[in-house]
N, C-alpha and C positions, 0 to 999 in steps of 0.2 A: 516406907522411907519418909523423913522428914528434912522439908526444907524450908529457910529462912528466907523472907520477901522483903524487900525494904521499900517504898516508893516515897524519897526524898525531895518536896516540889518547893518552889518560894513560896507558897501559902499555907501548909502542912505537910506532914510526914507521916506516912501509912508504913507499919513494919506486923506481920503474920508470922505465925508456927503453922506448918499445913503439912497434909498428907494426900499422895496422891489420889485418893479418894473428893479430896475437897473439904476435907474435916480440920478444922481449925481447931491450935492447944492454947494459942495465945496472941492477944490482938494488941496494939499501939495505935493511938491515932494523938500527934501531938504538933507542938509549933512548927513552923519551916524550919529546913535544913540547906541550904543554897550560900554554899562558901564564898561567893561572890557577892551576896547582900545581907553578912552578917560575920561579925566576928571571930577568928578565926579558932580560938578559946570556947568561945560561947556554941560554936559548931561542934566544936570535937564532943563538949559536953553535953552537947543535944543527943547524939549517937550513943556515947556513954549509957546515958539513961534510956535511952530506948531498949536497949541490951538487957540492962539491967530489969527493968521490967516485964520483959519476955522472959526473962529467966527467973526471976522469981515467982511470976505465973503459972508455969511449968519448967520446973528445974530435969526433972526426968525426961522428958522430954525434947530439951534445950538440948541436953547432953550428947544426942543421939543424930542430933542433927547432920546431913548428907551433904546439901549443898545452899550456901549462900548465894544471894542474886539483890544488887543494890542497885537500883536505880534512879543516882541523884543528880537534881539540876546541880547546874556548874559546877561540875567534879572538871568535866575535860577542858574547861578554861584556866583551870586554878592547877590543873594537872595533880589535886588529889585523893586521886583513886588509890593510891598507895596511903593515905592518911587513912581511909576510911578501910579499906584493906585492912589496915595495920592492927584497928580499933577491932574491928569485927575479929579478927585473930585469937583478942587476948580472952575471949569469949566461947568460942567455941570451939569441938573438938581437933586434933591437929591433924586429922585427916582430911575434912569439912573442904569440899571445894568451893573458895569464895571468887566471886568475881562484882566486879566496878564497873559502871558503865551508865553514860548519858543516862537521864530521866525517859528519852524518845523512844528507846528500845524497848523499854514496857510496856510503852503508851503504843507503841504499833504493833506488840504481839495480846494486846486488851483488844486488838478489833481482828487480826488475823489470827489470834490464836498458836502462835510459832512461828508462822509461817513466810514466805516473801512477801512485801510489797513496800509502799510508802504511808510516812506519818507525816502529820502535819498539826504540830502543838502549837493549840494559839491558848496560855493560861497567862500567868501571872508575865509571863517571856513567852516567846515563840521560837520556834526552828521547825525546821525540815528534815525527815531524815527516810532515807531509802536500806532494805535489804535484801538483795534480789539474788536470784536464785543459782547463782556461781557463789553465794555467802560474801559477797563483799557490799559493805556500807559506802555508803557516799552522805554526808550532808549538807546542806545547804541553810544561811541564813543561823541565825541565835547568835551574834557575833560578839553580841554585848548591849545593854540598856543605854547605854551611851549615844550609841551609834546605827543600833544596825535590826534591833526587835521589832520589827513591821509587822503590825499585825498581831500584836502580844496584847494583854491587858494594860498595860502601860503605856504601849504605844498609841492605842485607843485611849487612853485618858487624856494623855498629852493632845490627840487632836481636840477634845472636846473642851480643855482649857484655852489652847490656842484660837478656840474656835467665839470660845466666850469671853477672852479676852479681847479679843478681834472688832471682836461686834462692839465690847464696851466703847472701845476710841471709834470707831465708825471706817474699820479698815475691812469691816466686812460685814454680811448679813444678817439678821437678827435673828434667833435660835431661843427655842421653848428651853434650850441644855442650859441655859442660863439661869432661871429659877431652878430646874431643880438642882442643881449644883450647889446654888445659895443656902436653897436648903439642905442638900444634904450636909453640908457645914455647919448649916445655923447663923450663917452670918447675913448681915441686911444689903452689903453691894457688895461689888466685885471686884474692888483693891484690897478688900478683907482677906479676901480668899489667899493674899500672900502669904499672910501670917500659918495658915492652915497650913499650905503645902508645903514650908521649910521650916519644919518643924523637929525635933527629935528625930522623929523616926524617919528611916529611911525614905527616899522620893518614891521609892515601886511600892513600896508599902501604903501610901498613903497615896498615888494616883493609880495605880492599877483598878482598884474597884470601880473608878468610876465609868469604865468602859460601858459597865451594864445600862448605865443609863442610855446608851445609843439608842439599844434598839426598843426600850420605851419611847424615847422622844420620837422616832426615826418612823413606830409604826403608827404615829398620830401624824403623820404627813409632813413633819419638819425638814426641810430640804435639808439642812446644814447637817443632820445625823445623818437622814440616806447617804449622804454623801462622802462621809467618812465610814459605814459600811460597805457601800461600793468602793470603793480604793482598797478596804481591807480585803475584799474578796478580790479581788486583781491580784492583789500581792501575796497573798497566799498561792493564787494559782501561778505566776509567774516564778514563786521558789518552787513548786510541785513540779511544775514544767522543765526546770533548771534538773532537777533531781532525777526525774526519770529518764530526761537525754544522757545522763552520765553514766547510763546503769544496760545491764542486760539484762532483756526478760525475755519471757518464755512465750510463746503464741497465745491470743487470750486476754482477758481484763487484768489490769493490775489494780490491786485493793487500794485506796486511800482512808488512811483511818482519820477521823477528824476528831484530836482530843483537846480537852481542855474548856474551862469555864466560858470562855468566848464564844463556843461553840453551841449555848446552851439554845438558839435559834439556830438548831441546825439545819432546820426545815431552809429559810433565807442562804445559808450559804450551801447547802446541799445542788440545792437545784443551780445556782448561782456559777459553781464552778464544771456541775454537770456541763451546762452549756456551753460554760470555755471550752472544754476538751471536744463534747464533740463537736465544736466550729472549728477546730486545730484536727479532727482525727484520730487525736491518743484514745487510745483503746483504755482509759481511766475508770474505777466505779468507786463512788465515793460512798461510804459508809461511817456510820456512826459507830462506836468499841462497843462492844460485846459486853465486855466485862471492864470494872473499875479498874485503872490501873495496876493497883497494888495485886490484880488478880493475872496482868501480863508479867510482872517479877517473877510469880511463883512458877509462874510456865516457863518461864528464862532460866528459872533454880533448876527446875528439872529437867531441862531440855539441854542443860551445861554437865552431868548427870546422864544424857542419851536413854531418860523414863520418858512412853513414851503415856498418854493421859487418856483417859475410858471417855467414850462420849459422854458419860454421865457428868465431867470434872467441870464444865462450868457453871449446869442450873443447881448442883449439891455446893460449891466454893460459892455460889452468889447467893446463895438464900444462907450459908453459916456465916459468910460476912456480914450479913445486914441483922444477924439474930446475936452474935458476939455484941 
Protein backbone atom coordinates (compact mmCIF):
# COMPACT_ATOMS: atom_id res chain seq x y z
CA UNK A 1 0.00 0.00 0.00
CA UNK A 2 0.97 3.46 -0.70
CA UNK A 3 0.37 6.58 0.97
CA UNK A 4 0.58 10.30 0.48
CA UNK A 5 2.17 12.62 3.65
CA UNK A 6 2.16 16.10 3.27
CA UNK A 7 3.51 18.26 6.48
CA UNK A 8 2.62 21.83 5.46
CA UNK A 9 4.39 24.30 8.38
CA UNK A 10 5.04 28.39 8.03
CA UNK A 11 8.69 27.57 7.49
CA UNK A 12 8.56 24.74 4.79
CA UNK A 13 6.54 21.99 3.46
CA UNK A 14 7.52 18.27 3.63
CA UNK A 15 5.18 16.02 1.15
CA UNK A 16 6.40 11.76 0.71
CA UNK A 17 5.28 8.73 -1.43
CA UNK A 18 5.88 5.85 1.35
CA UNK A 19 4.95 2.35 1.89
CA UNK A 20 4.17 0.67 4.72
CA UNK A 21 7.46 -0.85 4.88
CA UNK A 22 9.00 2.83 5.22
CA UNK A 23 10.31 2.90 1.62
CA UNK A 24 10.02 6.16 0.05
CA UNK A 25 9.01 6.67 -4.07
CA UNK A 26 9.11 10.29 -3.88
CA UNK A 27 10.34 13.10 -1.52
CA UNK A 28 9.40 17.28 -1.62
CA UNK A 29 10.96 19.47 0.76
CA UNK A 30 9.97 23.21 -0.38
CA UNK A 31 8.66 26.82 0.78
CA UNK A 32 5.83 27.25 3.49
CA UNK A 33 2.43 26.46 2.98
CA UNK A 34 0.42 28.40 5.95
CA UNK A 35 -2.77 30.11 4.24
CA UNK A 36 -2.74 32.43 6.85
CA UNK A 37 0.82 34.05 6.22
CA UNK A 38 0.64 33.87 2.54
CA UNK A 39 -1.35 34.51 -0.33
CA UNK A 40 -4.10 32.84 -1.08
CA UNK A 41 -3.05 32.07 -5.11
CA UNK A 42 0.54 31.70 -4.25
CA UNK A 43 -0.79 28.73 -1.53
CA UNK A 44 -2.85 26.93 -3.87
CA UNK A 45 0.18 27.05 -6.17
CA UNK A 46 2.64 25.91 -3.75
CA UNK A 47 0.30 22.60 -3.34
CA UNK A 48 0.02 22.36 -7.05
CA UNK A 49 3.49 21.87 -7.58
CA UNK A 50 4.15 19.79 -4.72
CA UNK A 51 1.69 17.32 -6.46
CA UNK A 52 3.19 17.75 -9.52
CA UNK A 53 6.39 16.83 -8.43
CA UNK A 54 5.70 13.64 -6.63
CA UNK A 55 4.17 12.71 -9.64
CA UNK A 56 6.38 13.20 -11.97
CA UNK A 57 9.09 11.41 -9.61
CA UNK A 58 6.96 8.35 -9.56
CA UNK A 59 4.08 8.52 -11.83
CA UNK A 60 3.46 4.69 -11.23
CA UNK A 61 3.52 4.95 -8.18
CA UNK A 62 1.48 8.29 -7.61
CA UNK A 63 -1.23 6.29 -9.43
CA UNK A 64 -1.73 3.65 -6.86
CA UNK A 65 -1.86 5.79 -4.09
CA UNK A 66 -4.39 4.49 -0.83
CA UNK A 67 -4.64 7.14 1.39
CA UNK A 68 -3.76 11.04 1.71
CA UNK A 69 -2.94 12.74 5.04
CA UNK A 70 -2.07 16.66 5.02
CA UNK A 71 -1.11 18.29 7.74
CA UNK A 72 -1.22 21.93 7.33
CA UNK A 73 -0.60 24.91 9.61
CA UNK A 74 -3.68 27.36 9.28
CA UNK A 75 -5.96 25.25 7.19
CA UNK A 76 -8.47 25.21 10.39
CA UNK A 77 -8.46 29.01 10.80
CA UNK A 78 -8.88 29.89 7.18
CA UNK A 79 -11.37 26.69 7.20
CA UNK A 80 -9.37 25.45 4.06
CA UNK A 81 -9.26 21.93 4.33
CA UNK A 82 -11.70 21.61 1.58
CA UNK A 83 -9.18 23.87 -0.71
CA UNK A 84 -6.51 21.73 -0.22
CA UNK A 85 -8.78 18.71 -0.22
CA UNK A 86 -9.94 19.84 -3.41
CA UNK A 87 -6.31 20.33 -4.99
CA UNK A 88 -4.97 16.93 -3.76
CA UNK A 89 -8.27 15.34 -5.53
CA UNK A 90 -7.42 16.52 -8.90
CA UNK A 91 -4.31 14.45 -8.53
CA UNK A 92 -4.90 11.41 -7.32
CA UNK A 93 -6.86 8.23 -7.77
CA UNK A 94 -10.78 8.61 -6.98
CA UNK A 95 -10.82 6.13 -4.62
CA UNK A 96 -7.64 7.59 -2.53
CA UNK A 97 -8.87 8.43 0.95
CA UNK A 98 -7.86 12.02 1.59
CA UNK A 99 -8.00 13.80 4.78
CA UNK A 100 -7.02 17.73 6.21
CA UNK A 101 -6.19 18.45 9.21
CA UNK A 102 -4.10 20.87 11.67
CA UNK A 103 -0.26 20.60 11.30
CA UNK A 104 -0.52 19.32 15.41
CA UNK A 105 -1.90 15.95 14.59
CA UNK A 106 1.33 15.02 12.93
CA UNK A 107 3.44 16.56 15.01
CA UNK A 108 1.82 14.43 17.98
CA UNK A 109 1.68 11.10 16.23
CA UNK A 110 5.86 11.94 15.33
CA UNK A 111 6.38 11.31 19.20
CA UNK A 112 3.36 8.81 19.99
CA UNK A 113 3.53 7.11 17.01
CA UNK A 114 -0.57 7.06 16.44
CA UNK A 115 -1.35 6.89 19.55
CA UNK A 116 -3.16 9.25 22.64
CA UNK A 117 -1.79 11.87 24.20
CA UNK A 118 -0.77 15.68 23.96
CA UNK A 119 1.24 18.14 21.55
CA UNK A 120 2.76 21.06 22.29
CA UNK A 121 4.03 23.05 18.90
CA UNK A 122 6.17 25.91 19.62
CA UNK A 123 7.70 26.59 15.60
CA UNK A 124 7.46 29.32 13.47
CA UNK A 125 3.35 29.66 15.61
CA UNK A 126 2.42 27.60 18.46
CA UNK A 127 -0.76 25.56 19.72
CA UNK A 128 -1.69 22.93 21.84
CA UNK A 129 -3.34 19.95 20.94
CA UNK A 130 -4.69 16.83 22.76
CA UNK A 131 -6.08 13.25 21.47
CA UNK A 132 -7.14 11.11 24.15
CA UNK A 133 -8.17 7.89 24.23
CA UNK A 134 -12.23 8.12 23.69
CA UNK A 135 -10.74 9.81 20.07
CA UNK A 136 -11.84 13.04 20.76
CA UNK A 137 -9.38 16.26 20.14
CA UNK A 138 -9.41 19.23 22.26
CA UNK A 139 -7.03 22.30 21.49
CA UNK A 140 -5.79 24.93 23.10
CA UNK A 141 -3.92 28.17 22.24
CA UNK A 142 -2.59 28.96 18.16
CA UNK A 143 -5.49 31.47 17.98
CA UNK A 144 -3.62 33.64 15.77
CA UNK A 145 -0.06 35.75 15.34
CA UNK A 146 -1.89 38.71 16.32
CA UNK A 147 -2.98 37.91 19.50
CA UNK A 148 -2.68 34.83 20.91
CA UNK A 149 0.91 32.43 19.77
CA UNK A 150 2.60 32.31 23.22
CA UNK A 151 5.44 30.73 23.03
CA UNK A 152 5.65 30.39 19.13
CA UNK A 153 8.93 31.55 17.31
CA UNK A 154 7.58 34.83 16.79
CA UNK A 155 6.25 35.20 19.93
CA UNK A 156 9.85 34.85 21.26
CA UNK A 157 11.10 37.33 18.69
CA UNK A 158 8.66 39.81 19.63
CA UNK A 159 9.85 39.54 23.31
CA UNK A 160 13.54 39.88 22.31
CA UNK A 161 12.73 43.21 20.29
CA UNK A 162 10.61 44.44 22.84
CA UNK A 163 13.19 43.63 25.19
CA UNK A 164 15.89 45.53 22.98
CA UNK A 165 13.98 48.15 22.36
CA UNK A 166 13.15 48.59 25.97
CA UNK A 167 16.63 48.78 27.04
CA UNK A 168 17.40 51.32 23.99
CA UNK A 169 14.99 54.24 25.76
CA UNK A 170 16.08 53.00 29.28
CA UNK A 171 12.36 51.42 30.06
CA UNK A 172 14.18 48.47 30.87
CA UNK A 173 17.44 46.27 31.53
CA UNK A 174 20.32 46.00 29.43
CA UNK A 175 20.61 42.68 27.40
CA UNK A 176 23.65 41.04 25.34
CA UNK A 177 20.03 40.38 22.57
CA UNK A 178 20.98 43.69 21.74
CA UNK A 179 24.24 43.20 19.69
CA UNK A 180 23.36 40.31 18.37
CA UNK A 181 20.33 41.24 17.02
CA UNK A 182 22.20 44.32 15.36
CA UNK A 183 24.05 42.08 13.99
CA UNK A 184 22.18 39.68 12.87
CA UNK A 185 20.73 42.57 10.77
CA UNK A 186 23.88 44.21 9.92
CA UNK A 187 22.74 47.39 11.17
CA UNK A 188 24.85 49.86 13.64
CA UNK A 189 21.87 50.99 16.34
CA UNK A 190 18.69 50.15 17.14
CA UNK A 191 16.21 52.49 15.29
CA UNK A 192 17.56 50.81 12.26
CA UNK A 193 16.21 47.72 13.06
CA UNK A 194 12.69 49.39 11.92
CA UNK A 195 13.51 49.53 8.57
CA UNK A 196 14.47 45.49 8.81
CA UNK A 197 11.28 44.40 10.39
CA UNK A 198 8.57 46.24 8.16
CA UNK A 199 9.73 45.20 5.30
CA UNK A 200 8.23 43.22 2.29
CA UNK A 201 8.11 40.21 3.81
CA UNK A 202 5.82 39.15 6.04
CA UNK A 203 6.35 40.21 10.17
CA UNK A 204 6.58 36.04 11.18
CA UNK A 205 8.85 35.65 8.51
CA UNK A 206 11.29 38.09 9.34
CA UNK A 207 10.91 37.96 13.45
CA UNK A 208 10.35 34.37 14.19
CA UNK A 209 13.94 33.46 13.67
CA UNK A 210 15.10 35.42 15.98
CA UNK A 211 13.88 33.51 18.84
CA UNK A 212 16.92 31.26 18.54
CA UNK A 213 18.99 33.92 19.67
CA UNK A 214 17.51 33.49 23.42
CA UNK A 215 18.92 30.76 24.31
CA UNK A 216 22.35 31.69 23.10
CA UNK A 217 22.26 34.83 25.03
CA UNK A 218 20.24 33.32 27.89
CA UNK A 219 23.04 30.44 28.37
CA UNK A 220 25.82 33.11 28.79
CA UNK A 221 23.89 34.34 31.90
CA UNK A 222 21.74 37.30 30.44
CA UNK A 223 18.83 37.86 32.81
CA UNK A 224 16.70 39.57 30.12
CA UNK A 225 16.77 36.12 27.77
CA UNK A 226 16.39 33.63 30.93
CA UNK A 227 13.60 35.56 31.46
CA UNK A 228 11.80 35.39 28.39
CA UNK A 229 12.60 31.43 28.35
CA UNK A 230 11.13 31.16 31.65
CA UNK A 231 7.58 32.75 30.80
CA UNK A 232 7.89 30.69 27.63
CA UNK A 233 8.05 27.41 29.65
CA UNK A 234 5.10 28.74 31.90
CA UNK A 235 3.13 29.22 29.03
CA UNK A 236 3.44 26.35 27.29
CA UNK A 237 2.88 24.38 30.46
CA UNK A 238 -0.21 26.43 31.46
CA UNK A 239 -1.88 25.47 27.58
CA UNK A 240 -0.69 21.74 28.42
CA UNK A 241 -2.37 21.93 31.70
CA UNK A 242 -5.56 23.72 30.13
CA UNK A 243 -5.52 20.57 27.60
CA UNK A 244 -5.28 17.82 29.64
CA UNK A 245 -8.19 18.90 32.21
CA UNK A 246 -10.47 18.95 29.11
CA UNK A 247 -9.78 15.52 28.07
CA UNK A 248 -10.12 11.82 29.28
CA UNK A 249 -7.33 9.51 29.94
CA UNK A 250 -6.76 6.39 30.80
CA UNK A 251 -4.78 5.44 34.29
CA UNK A 252 -0.88 6.00 33.71
CA UNK A 253 1.41 8.80 32.08
CA UNK A 254 0.17 10.76 29.29
CA UNK A 255 2.75 11.51 26.51
CA UNK A 256 3.74 15.18 25.71
CA UNK A 257 5.34 15.51 22.55
CA UNK A 258 7.41 18.63 22.33
CA UNK A 259 7.61 19.84 18.56
CA UNK A 260 8.98 22.33 16.78
CA UNK A 261 12.32 24.62 16.10
CA UNK A 262 11.81 26.33 19.66
CA UNK A 263 12.31 23.12 21.16
CA UNK A 264 15.68 22.55 19.70
CA UNK A 265 17.07 23.16 23.78
CA UNK A 266 14.93 20.62 24.86
CA UNK A 267 17.05 19.57 27.48
CA UNK A 268 15.85 23.41 29.24
CA UNK A 269 12.43 22.94 28.67
CA UNK A 270 12.22 19.20 29.17
CA UNK A 271 13.15 19.26 32.73
CA UNK A 272 11.43 22.74 33.11
CA UNK A 273 7.89 21.68 32.53
CA UNK A 274 8.73 18.08 34.06
CA UNK A 275 8.81 19.92 37.22
CA UNK A 276 5.59 21.93 36.84
CA UNK A 277 3.67 18.77 36.49
CA UNK A 278 4.99 16.88 39.09
CA UNK A 279 4.55 20.01 41.68
CA UNK A 280 0.67 19.97 40.20
CA UNK A 281 0.57 15.83 40.37
CA UNK A 282 -0.41 15.29 36.50
CA UNK A 283 0.64 12.18 35.74
CA UNK A 284 2.62 14.00 32.55
CA UNK A 285 5.87 12.56 30.53
CA UNK A 286 7.45 14.89 28.30
CA UNK A 287 9.30 13.60 25.37
CA UNK A 288 11.00 14.74 22.43
CA UNK A 289 9.20 13.17 18.53
CA UNK A 290 10.57 10.23 17.47
CA UNK A 291 10.34 10.78 14.11
CA UNK A 292 10.26 14.12 11.77
CA UNK A 293 6.93 15.16 11.43
CA UNK A 294 6.29 14.55 7.81
CA UNK A 295 7.04 10.88 9.40
CA UNK A 296 3.55 11.44 11.81
CA UNK A 297 1.45 12.34 8.40
CA UNK A 298 2.24 9.00 7.00
CA UNK A 299 1.11 7.16 10.19
CA UNK A 300 -2.00 9.41 10.11
CA UNK A 301 -2.34 8.21 5.93
CA UNK A 302 -2.25 4.81 7.25
CA UNK A 303 -3.82 4.73 10.31
CA UNK A 304 -7.10 6.68 8.35
CA UNK A 305 -6.66 3.31 6.10
CA UNK A 306 -6.89 1.01 9.81
CA UNK A 307 -2.88 -0.46 8.37
CA UNK A 308 -1.75 -1.07 11.14
CA UNK A 309 2.95 -0.41 10.89
CA UNK A 310 5.74 -3.41 11.59
CA UNK A 311 8.08 -2.29 14.46
CA UNK A 312 10.56 -1.95 11.92
CA UNK A 313 8.29 1.31 10.24
CA UNK A 314 10.09 4.11 12.00
CA UNK A 315 14.22 3.19 12.06
CA UNK A 316 13.56 1.92 7.92
CA UNK A 317 11.08 5.55 7.23
CA UNK A 318 14.03 7.61 9.14
CA UNK A 319 17.01 6.41 7.79
CA UNK A 320 15.11 6.48 3.82
CA UNK A 321 14.10 10.04 4.72
CA UNK A 322 17.34 11.45 5.56
CA UNK A 323 19.09 9.23 2.47
CA UNK A 324 16.05 10.56 -0.35
Amino acid sequence: MYVLAIDGGGTKTSAVICDELGNIYAKVVTTRSNPTAMDVQYFQSTIHNILQNLQQQNSQVFAAIDSCFAGMAGVKELQAEKVVETIVRQYVPKTTNVFVDNDALIALYAGTLGHAGIVQIAGTGAITMGYDHEHHFHRVGGWGYLFDDEGSGYDLGIQVLKAIFQSYDGRGDSTALTDVILRYFSVENVPQLIECIYGEEHPRTVIAPLSKYVFEVAEKGDRVATKIMEDACKNYYVAIKACYSHMAWKEGEVSVVLVGGVFKNEAYFLQGLQQFAQADGIPLQFMAPILQPIGGAVIAAFKQINVQLGADFVESFSKNYEQE
